[in-house]
TORKOL-4160 file (C-alpha; in steps of 0.2 Angstrom, whole numbers, padded with zeros to 4 digits, m for minus):
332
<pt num="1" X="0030" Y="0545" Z="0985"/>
<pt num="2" X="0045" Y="0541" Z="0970"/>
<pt num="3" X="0061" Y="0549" Z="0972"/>
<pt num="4" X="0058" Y="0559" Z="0957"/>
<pt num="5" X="0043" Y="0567" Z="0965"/>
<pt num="6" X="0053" Y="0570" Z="0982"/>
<pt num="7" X="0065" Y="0579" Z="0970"/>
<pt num="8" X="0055" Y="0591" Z="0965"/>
<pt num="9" X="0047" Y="0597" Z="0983"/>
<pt num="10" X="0051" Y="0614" Z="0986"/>
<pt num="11" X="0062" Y="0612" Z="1002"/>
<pt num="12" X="0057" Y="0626" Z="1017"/>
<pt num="13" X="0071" Y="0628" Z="1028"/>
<pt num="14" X="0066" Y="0639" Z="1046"/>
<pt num="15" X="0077" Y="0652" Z="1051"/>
<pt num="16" X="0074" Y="0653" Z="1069"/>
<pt num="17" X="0084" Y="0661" Z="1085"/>
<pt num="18" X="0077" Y="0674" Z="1098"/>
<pt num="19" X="0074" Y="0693" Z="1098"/>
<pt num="20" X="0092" Y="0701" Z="1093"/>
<pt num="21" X="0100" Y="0685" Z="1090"/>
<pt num="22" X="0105" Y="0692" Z="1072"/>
<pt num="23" X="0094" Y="0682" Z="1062"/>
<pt num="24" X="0094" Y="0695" Z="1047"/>
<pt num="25" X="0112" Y="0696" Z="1047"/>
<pt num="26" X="0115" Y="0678" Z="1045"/>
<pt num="27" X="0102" Y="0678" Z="1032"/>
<pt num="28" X="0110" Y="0691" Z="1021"/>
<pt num="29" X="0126" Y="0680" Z="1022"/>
<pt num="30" X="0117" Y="0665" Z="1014"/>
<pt num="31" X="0107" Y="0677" Z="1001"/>
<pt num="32" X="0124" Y="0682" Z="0995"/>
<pt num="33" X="0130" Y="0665" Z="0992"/>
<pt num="34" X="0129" Y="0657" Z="0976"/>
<pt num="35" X="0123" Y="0642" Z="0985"/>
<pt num="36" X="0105" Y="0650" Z="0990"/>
<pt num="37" X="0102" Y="0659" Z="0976"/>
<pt num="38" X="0087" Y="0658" Z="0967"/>
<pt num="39" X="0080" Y="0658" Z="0987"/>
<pt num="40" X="0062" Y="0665" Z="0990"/>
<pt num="41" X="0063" Y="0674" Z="1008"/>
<pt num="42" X="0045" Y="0675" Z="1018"/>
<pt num="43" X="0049" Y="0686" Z="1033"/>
<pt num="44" X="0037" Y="0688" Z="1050"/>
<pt num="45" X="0042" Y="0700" Z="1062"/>
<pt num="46" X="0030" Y="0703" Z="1078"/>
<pt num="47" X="0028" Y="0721" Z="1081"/>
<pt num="48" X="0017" Y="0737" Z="1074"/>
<pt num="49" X="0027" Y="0740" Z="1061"/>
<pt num="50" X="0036" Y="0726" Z="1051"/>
<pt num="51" X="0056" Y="0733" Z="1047"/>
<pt num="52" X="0063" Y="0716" Z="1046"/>
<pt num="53" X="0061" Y="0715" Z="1025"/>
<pt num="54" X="0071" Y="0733" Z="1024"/>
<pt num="55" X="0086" Y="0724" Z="1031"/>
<pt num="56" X="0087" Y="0710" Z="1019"/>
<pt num="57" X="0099" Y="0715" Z="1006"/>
<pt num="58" X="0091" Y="0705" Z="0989"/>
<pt num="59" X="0079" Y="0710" Z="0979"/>
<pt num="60" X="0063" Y="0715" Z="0983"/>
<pt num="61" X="0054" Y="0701" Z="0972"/>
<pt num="62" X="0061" Y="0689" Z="0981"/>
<pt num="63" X="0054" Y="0693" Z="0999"/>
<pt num="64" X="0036" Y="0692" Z="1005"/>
<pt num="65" X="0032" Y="0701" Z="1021"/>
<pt num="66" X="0017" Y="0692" Z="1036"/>
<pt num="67" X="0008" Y="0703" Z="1041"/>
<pt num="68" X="0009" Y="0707" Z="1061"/>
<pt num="69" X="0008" Y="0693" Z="1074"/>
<pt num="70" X="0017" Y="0678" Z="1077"/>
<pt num="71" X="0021" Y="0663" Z="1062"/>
<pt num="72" X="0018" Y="0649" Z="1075"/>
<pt num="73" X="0001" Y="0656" Z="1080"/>
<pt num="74" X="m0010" Y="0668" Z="1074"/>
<pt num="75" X="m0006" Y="0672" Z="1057"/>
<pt num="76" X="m0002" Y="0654" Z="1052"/>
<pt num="77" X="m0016" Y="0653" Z="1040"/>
<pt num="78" X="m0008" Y="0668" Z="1030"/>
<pt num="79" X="0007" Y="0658" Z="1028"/>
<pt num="80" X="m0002" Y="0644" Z="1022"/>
<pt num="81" X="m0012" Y="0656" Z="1009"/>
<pt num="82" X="0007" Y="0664" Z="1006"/>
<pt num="83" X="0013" Y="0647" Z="0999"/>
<pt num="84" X="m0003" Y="0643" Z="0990"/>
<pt num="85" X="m0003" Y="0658" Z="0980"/>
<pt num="86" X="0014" Y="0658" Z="0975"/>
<pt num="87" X="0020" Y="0650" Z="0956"/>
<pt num="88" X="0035" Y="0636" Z="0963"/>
<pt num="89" X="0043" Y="0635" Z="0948"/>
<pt num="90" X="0052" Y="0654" Z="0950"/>
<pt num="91" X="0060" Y="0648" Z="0963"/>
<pt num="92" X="0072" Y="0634" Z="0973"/>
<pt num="93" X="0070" Y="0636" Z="0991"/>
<pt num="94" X="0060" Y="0645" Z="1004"/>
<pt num="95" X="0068" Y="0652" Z="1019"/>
<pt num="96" X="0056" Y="0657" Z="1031"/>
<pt num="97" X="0061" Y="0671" Z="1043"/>
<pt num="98" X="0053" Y="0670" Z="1060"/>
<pt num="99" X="0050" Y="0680" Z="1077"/>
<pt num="100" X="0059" Y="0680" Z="1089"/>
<pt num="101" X="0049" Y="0671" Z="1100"/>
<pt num="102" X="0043" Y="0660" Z="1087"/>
<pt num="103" X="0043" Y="0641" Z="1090"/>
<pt num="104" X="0047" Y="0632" Z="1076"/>
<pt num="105" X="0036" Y="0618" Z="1076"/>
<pt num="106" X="0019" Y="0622" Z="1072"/>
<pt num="107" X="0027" Y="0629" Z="1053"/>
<pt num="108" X="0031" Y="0612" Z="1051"/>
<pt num="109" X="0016" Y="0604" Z="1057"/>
<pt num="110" X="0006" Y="0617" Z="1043"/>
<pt num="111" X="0017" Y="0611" Z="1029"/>
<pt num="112" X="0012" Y="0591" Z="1034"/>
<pt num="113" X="m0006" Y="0594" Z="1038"/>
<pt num="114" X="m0012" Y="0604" Z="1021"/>
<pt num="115" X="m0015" Y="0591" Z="1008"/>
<pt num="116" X="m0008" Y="0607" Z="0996"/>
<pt num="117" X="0006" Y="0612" Z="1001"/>
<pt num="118" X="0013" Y="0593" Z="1007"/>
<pt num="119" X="0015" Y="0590" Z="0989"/>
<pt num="120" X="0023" Y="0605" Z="0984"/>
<pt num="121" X="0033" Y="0611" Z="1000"/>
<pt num="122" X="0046" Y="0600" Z="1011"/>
<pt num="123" X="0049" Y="0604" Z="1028"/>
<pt num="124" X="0069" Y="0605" Z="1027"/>
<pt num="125" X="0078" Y="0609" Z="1043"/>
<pt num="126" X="0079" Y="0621" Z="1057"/>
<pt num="127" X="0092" Y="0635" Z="1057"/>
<pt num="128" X="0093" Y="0644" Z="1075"/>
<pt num="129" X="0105" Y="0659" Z="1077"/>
<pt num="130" X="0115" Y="0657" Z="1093"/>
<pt num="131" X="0118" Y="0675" Z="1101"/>
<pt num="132" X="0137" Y="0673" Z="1109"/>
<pt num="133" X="0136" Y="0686" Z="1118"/>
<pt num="134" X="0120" Y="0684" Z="1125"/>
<pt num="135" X="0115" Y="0665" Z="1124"/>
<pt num="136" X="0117" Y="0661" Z="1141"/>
<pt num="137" X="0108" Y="0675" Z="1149"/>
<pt num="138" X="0093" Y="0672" Z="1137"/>
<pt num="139" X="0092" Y="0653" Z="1135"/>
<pt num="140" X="0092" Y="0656" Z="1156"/>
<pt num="141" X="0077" Y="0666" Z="1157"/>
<pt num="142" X="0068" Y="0662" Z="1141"/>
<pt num="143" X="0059" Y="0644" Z="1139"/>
<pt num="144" X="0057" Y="0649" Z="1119"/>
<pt num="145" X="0076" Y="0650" Z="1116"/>
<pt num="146" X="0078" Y="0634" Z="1125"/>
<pt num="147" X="0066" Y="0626" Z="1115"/>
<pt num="148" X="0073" Y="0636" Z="1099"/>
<pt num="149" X="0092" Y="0629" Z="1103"/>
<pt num="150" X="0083" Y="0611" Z="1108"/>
<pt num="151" X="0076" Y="0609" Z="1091"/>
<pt num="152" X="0087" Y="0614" Z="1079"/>
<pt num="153" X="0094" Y="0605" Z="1064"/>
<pt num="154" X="0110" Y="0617" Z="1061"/>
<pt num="155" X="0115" Y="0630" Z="1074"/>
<pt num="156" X="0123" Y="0645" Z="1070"/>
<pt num="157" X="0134" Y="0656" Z="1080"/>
<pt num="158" X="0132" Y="0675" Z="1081"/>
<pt num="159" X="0142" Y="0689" Z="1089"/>
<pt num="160" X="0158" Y="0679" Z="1090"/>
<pt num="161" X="0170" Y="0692" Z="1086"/>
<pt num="162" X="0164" Y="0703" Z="1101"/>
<pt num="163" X="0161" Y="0688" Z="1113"/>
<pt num="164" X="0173" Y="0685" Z="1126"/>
<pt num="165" X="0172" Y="0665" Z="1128"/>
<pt num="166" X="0167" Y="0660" Z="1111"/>
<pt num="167" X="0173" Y="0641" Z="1119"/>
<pt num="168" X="0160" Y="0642" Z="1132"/>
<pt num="169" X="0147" Y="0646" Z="1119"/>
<pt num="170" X="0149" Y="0629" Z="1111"/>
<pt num="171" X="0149" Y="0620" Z="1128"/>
<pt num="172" X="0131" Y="0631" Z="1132"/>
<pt num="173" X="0123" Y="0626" Z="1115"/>
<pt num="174" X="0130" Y="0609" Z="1120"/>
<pt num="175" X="0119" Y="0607" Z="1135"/>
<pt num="176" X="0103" Y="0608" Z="1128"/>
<pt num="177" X="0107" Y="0600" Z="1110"/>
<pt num="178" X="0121" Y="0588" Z="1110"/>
<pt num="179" X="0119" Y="0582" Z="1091"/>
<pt num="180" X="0113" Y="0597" Z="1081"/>
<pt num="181" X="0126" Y="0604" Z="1069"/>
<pt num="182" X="0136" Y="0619" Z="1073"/>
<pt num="183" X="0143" Y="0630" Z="1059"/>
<pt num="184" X="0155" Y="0645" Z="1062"/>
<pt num="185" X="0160" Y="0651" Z="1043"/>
<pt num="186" X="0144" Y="0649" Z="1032"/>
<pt num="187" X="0154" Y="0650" Z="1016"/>
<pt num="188" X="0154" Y="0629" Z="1019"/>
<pt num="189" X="0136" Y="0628" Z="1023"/>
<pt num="190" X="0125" Y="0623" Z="1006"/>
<pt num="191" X="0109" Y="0617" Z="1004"/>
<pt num="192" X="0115" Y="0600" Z="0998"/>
<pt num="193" X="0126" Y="0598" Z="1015"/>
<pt num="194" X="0110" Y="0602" Z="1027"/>
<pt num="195" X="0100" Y="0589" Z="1018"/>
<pt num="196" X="0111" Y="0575" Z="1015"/>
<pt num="197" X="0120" Y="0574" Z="1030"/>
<pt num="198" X="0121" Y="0560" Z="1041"/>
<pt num="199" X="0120" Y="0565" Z="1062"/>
<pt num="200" X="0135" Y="0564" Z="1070"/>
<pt num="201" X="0134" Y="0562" Z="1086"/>
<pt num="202" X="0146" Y="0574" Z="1096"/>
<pt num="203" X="0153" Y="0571" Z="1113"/>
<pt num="204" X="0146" Y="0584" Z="1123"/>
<pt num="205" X="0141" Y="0588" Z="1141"/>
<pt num="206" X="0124" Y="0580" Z="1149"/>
<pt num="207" X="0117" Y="0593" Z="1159"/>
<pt num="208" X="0101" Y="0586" Z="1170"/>
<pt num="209" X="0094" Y="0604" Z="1173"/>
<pt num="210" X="0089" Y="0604" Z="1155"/>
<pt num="211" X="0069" Y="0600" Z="1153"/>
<pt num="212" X="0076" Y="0598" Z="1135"/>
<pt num="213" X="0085" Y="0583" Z="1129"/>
<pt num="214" X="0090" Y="0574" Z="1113"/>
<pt num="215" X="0091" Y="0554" Z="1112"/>
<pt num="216" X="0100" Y="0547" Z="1098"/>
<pt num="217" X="0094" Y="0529" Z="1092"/>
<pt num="218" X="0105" Y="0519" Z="1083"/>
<pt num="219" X="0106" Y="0501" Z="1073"/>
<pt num="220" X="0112" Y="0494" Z="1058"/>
<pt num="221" X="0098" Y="0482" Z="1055"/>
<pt num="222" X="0089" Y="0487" Z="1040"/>
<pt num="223" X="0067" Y="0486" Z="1047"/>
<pt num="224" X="0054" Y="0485" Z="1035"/>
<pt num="225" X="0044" Y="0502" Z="1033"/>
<pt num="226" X="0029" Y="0495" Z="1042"/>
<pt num="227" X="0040" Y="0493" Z="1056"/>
<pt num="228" X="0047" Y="0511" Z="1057"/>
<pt num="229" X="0030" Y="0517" Z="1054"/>
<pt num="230" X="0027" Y="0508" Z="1070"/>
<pt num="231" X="0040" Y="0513" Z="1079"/>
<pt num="232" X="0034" Y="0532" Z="1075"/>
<pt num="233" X="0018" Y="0531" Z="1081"/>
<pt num="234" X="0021" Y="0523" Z="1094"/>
<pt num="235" X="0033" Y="0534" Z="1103"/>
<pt num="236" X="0020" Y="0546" Z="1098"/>
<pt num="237" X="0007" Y="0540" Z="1108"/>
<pt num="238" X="0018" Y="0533" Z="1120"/>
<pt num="239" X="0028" Y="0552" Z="1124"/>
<pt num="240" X="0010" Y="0562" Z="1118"/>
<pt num="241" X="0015" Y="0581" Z="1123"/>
<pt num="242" X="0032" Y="0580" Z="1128"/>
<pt num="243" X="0039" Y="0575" Z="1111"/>
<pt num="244" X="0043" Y="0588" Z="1099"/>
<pt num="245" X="0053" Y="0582" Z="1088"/>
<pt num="246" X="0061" Y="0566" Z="1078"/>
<pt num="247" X="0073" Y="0566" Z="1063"/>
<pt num="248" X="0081" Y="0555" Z="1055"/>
<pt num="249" X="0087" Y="0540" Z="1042"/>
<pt num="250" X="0081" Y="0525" Z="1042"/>
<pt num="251" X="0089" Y="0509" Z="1034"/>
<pt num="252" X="0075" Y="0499" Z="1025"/>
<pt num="253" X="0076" Y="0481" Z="1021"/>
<pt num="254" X="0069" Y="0483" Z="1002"/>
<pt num="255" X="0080" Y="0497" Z="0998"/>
<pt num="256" X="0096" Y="0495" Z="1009"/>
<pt num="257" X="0108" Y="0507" Z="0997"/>
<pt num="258" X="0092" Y="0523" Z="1000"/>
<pt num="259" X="0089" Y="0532" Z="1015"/>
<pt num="260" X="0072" Y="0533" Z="1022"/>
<pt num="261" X="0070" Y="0553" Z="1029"/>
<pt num="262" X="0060" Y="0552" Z="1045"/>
<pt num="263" X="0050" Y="0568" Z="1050"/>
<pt num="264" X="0039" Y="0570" Z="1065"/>
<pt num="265" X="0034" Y="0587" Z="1074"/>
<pt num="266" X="0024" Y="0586" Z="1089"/>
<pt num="267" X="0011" Y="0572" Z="1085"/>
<pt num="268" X="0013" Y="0573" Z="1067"/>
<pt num="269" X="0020" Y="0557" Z="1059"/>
<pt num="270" X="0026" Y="0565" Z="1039"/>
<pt num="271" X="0024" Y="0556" Z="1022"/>
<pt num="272" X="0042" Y="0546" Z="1022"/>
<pt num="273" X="0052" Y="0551" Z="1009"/>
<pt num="274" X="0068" Y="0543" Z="1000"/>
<pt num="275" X="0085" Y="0547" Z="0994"/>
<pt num="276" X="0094" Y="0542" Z="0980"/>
<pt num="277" X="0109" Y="0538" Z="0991"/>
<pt num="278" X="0118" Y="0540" Z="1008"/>
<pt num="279" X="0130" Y="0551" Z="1000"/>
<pt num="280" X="0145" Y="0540" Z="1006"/>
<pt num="281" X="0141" Y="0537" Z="1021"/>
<pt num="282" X="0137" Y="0519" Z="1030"/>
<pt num="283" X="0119" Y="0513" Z="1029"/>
<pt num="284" X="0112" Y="0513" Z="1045"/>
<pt num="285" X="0095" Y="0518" Z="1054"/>
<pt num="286" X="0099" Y="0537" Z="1064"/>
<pt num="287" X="0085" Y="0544" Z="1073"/>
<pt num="288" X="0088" Y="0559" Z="1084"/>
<pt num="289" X="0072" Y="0559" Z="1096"/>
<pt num="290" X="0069" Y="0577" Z="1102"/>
<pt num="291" X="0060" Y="0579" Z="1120"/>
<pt num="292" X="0054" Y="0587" Z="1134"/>
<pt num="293" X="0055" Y="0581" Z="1152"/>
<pt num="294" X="0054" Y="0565" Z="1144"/>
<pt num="295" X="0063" Y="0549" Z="1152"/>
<pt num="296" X="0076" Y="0544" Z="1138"/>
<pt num="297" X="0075" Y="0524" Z="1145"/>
<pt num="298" X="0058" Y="0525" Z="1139"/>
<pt num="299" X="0064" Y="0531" Z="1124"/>
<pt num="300" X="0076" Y="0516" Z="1120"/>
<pt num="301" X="0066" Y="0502" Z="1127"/>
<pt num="302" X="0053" Y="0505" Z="1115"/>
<pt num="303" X="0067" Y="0507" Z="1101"/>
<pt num="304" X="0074" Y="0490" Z="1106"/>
<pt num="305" X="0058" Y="0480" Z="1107"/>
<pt num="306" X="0055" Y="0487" Z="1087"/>
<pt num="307" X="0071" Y="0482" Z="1082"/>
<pt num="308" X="0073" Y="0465" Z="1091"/>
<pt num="309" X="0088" Y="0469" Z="1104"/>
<pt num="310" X="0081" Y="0464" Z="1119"/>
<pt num="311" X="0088" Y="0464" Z="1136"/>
<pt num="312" X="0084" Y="0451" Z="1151"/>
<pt num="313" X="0067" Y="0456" Z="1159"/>
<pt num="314" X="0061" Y="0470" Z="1143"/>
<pt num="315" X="0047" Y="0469" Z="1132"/>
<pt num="316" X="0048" Y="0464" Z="1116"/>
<pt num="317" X="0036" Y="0472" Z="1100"/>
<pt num="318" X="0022" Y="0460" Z="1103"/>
<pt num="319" X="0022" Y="0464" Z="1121"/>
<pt num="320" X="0024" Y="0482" Z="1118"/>
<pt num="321" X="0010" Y="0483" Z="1106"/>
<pt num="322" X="m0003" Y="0473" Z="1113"/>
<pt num="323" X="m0001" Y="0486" Z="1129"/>
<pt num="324" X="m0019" Y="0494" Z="1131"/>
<pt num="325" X="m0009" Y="0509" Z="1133"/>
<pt num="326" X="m0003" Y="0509" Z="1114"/>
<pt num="327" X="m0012" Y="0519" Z="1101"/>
<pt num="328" X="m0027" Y="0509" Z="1096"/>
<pt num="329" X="m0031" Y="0509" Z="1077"/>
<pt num="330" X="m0010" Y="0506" Z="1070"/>
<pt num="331" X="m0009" Y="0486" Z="1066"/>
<pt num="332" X="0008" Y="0480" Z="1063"/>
């Protein structure tokens, strides 16, 4: 795919978080900025009677209601119809309001799988709502806002002006995503800041109760894209169910000065796609590996066999490849 075709994909961004967290509040926030106007809103709300779209403070042209039921399951078809039917050049952006108990993933894996909407429609990033108040309690007894805070892309904050320990909020999101972005005052968050930042990894706590975990893989070596492709599907067949998510930039030997976006949800290994720079940053390969109960060694042996940095007594790519266990069919 050529950059001027990737320019020209609609980006969906997912604004997740769970029941209460104030995901309509946030979203009329960013409906009032300059920055996300022209945004088309596609709201799912699970219960008998859908009250969601009345809250959103836009234009009523501009937001396109689900019908009943949850996005990541049994309606996900309608989405897909939703996007198909609409004209893309009368808008910018999609932000797609979900459930509650929505998981993310799936919307993801419906934008990669249709052969439609995958050249129309980019899956952006994952916007989950953080209720201050709240977030401990729930992320406690809910395994959905676990895996909603474990996934996200950018998490956003709510309910800090009546929260007593807004500090201890940060350290709760912390645990359970250690490299996800957190923004407190949305007049700084833009499109063009989600999508063209480099991770920064944070110094956070490592809890080890968490099932979730994020693994950060790193080099400056520039690989070849058969290689990262490699590399993908092979931790794919290597983690199977307990990946969820990787995300990235890769540094690619033919094109050093453009970043190489790296998408995979679930089992899903998405078309590559390339920027036109790294927006000032350093070229260098950043892969944020998003799992559950999931080993993180595994996780970095394989990464270092791809990318030649070997340690006494590990395999190298040869070896790891040519394991009976690999997924048969990928030649490198």
């Amino acid at each position: 795919m050529s950059s001027n075709e990737i320019q020209r994909l609609k980006p969906v961004y997912i604004l997740s978080g769970f029941l209460g967290s104030g995901k309509t509040t946030v979203l009329n926030k960013l409906l009032k900025m300059e920055a996300f106007s022209n945004t088309l809103v596609i709201v799912n709300e699970f219960g008998e009677v859908a009250l969601d779209h009345l809250l959103i403070e836009t234009s009523s042209d501009t937001i396109l209601e689900l019908s009943n039921g949850c996005l990541c399951c049994s309606i996900r078809g309608e989405m897909v119809d939703t996007l198909l039917a609409l004209n893309p050049q009368r808008f910018d952006r999609v932000i797609i309001e979900t459930t509650g108990i929505a998981d993310p993933l799936p919307v993801f894996q419906s934008l990669a799988f249709h052969p439609v909407l995958a050249g129309t429609y980019a899956p952006a990033e994952i916007l989950v709502v953080y209720d201050c108040l709240r977030g401990e309690n729930l992320i406690n007894q809910n395994d959905d806002a676990r895996k909603q805070l474990s996934m996200a892309d950018v998490i956003i904050p709510s309910k800090m002006d009546i929260c007593n320990k807004p500090n201890a909020s940060s350290s709760q999101i912390r645990k359970f995503n250690e490299l996800a972005l957190i923004v407190e005052d949305l007049s700084g968050l833009t499109p063009e800041v989600i999508s063209q930042r480099v991770i920064k990894p944070q110094k956070a706590p490592h809890s080890h109760s968490s099932q979730y975990a994020s693994h950060l893989l790193e080099t400056e070596k520039a690989m070849d894209v058969q290689t990262i492709a490699g590399l993908l599907h092979h931790l794919v067949s290597q983690i199977g169910s307990s990946l969820l998510r990787i995300k990235g930039f890769a540094k690619i030997d033919a094109f050093p000065e453009k970043p190489l976006v790296i998408q995979v949800s679930g089992q899903v290994v998405h078309d590559f796609e390339q920027r036109s720079d790294w927006n000032g940053q350093s070229p260098h390969t950043q892969l944020v590996v998003i799992t559950k109960n999931c080993d993180p060694k595994l996780i970095q042996t394989v990464f270092d066999a791809f990318i030649g940095n070997l340690a006494i007594d590990t395999p190298d790519k040869a070896a790891i490849t040519n394991n009976p266990l690999a997924m048969p069919g990928f030649e490198l």
